[in-house]
Steps between C-alpha positions, in 0.01 A plus 500: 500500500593235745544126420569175685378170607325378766541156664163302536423124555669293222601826333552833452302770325617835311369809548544854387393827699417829272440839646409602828203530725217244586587179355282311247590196434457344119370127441556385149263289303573126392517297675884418287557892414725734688489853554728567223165590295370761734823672599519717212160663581456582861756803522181793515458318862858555623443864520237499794581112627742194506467245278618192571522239294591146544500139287289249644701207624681236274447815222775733332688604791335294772626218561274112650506184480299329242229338753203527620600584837661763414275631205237505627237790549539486894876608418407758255287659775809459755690661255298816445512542841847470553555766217244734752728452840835479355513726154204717511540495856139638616218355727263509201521537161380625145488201246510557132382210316493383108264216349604202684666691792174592646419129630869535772406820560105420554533194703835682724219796595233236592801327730619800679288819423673695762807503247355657199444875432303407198524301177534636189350219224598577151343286227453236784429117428171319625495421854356156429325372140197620452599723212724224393334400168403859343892611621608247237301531275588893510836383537450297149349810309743715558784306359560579121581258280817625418592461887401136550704380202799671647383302816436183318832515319708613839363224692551269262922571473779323656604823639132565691583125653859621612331792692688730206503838678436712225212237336342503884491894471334509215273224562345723791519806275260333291297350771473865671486718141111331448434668883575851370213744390672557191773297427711759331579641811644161628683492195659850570551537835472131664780246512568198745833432650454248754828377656670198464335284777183618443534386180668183626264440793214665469278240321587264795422746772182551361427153507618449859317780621184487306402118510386508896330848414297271247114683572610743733209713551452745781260711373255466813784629739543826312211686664720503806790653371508882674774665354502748214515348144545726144405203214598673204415336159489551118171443366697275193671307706410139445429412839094640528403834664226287626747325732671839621144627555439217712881537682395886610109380606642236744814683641350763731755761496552507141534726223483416091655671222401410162711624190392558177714333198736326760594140520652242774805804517369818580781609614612494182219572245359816738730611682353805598139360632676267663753665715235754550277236678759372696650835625165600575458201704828524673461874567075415701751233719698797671297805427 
């Protein structure tokens, strides 16, 4: 494994690099997370490629300025491209994406196609709002009782107001456990360990990055996006299948997995579908 840091505008992000062979590199979900969550669960990929992971800026070990010039989603895309020249260090590029991550990594392929190998979209967000309502209201089903009064009481202590680390982790746990298939598996295998300035920071970089994003939509541009895409998806994840459905009809290169029993984390609930799919995918890129 190799770590370090890499200077950008206003900042500096941290990366690791895992294995060897064709990089792919790993956007985590959020916006406010860090890769911390996903680490843990990408090591089947390090024996045929290298991972590399990094913390999007002003997040656990990236550092920015809290502003909107420099968060801003023109920097993010900067920054993902920056990781490509000077860590990855390839013309082009395979990019792993979860929930949130797929919007960078959607909007960087439509910017400069000749740069991307292929995307990888793993329980990816909407690309705009249409799907918006039912989402939520998916969202809202999910959630047992039991979870939203931990949520209810959490967000309601002094130490959720002091950005408590520990009451921040498990306010996400929460928020993510309703996500799960079957929530005894988050219970038993999932845990959230975000670092101290995502837990510190993150709120506000959300906020900073998301407010000019207010009704982003670019669902009309997808049909032009010619590079190979694997959308992989569990069918009880509370964003719809509809809306993946949808993703793989409008990108023209793309292929869909579906998995049975699997949440927002398939990478976690089925691990063996879903490294299947995307070895299977990586292996028809270099046959």
């Amino acid at each position: 494994m190799t770590a370090g840091t890499l200077s950008v505008f206003e900042g500096e992000l941290f990366y690791q690099k895992i294995g060897v062979g064709q990089p792919v590199v790993v956007l985590h979900g959020g916006p406010g997370l860090d890769h911390t969550y996903l680490r843990p669960w990408f090591e089947p990929l390090t024996d045929t490629h290298q991972v590399v992971f990094y913390d999007q800026r002003g997040l656990g070990g990236s550092r920015a300025r809290l502003n909107m010039s420099s968060i801003s989603m023109s920097r993010y895309l900067t920054d993902l491209d920056r990781i490509r020249e000077r860590v990855a260090q390839r013309e082009r590029i395979i990019v792993l994406t979860h929930s949130w991550g797929a919007i960078p990594a959607l909007l960087y392929a439509l910017q400069v196609p000749n740069r991307v190998e292929a995307l990888i979209l793993v329980s990816p967000v909407e690309p705009g709002s249409r799907f918006s309502s039912l989402t939520s209201d998916r969202q809202a089903a999910r959630r047992t009782p039991a979870d939203q009064r931990a949520l209810d009481s959490l967000r309601a202590s002094p130490q959720f107001r002091a950005r408590d680390r520990e009451t921040i982790n498990k306010m996400f746990f929460h928020v993510f456990r309703g996500t799960f298939a079957n929530p005894d598996v988050a219970d038993s295998l999932f845990a959230v360990n975000l670092q101290a300035r995502t837990v510190e920071e993150g709120q506000e970089v959300a906020r900073l990055l998301m407010t000019p994003l207010e009704g982003l939509d670019f669902w009309d541009e997808l049909d032009q996006l010619a590079v190979p895409v694997l959308i992989v998806h569990g069918e009880s994840d509370p964003i719809p299948v509809e809306m993946v459905e949808m993703l793989h009809e409008t990108l023209p290169e793309s292929k869909l997995a579906l998995l049975n029993n699997t949440g927002h984390f398939p990478f976690i609930e089925n691990r063996v579908e879903f490294f299947g799919a995307v070895r299977q995918f990586l292996s028809e890129l270099n046959p």
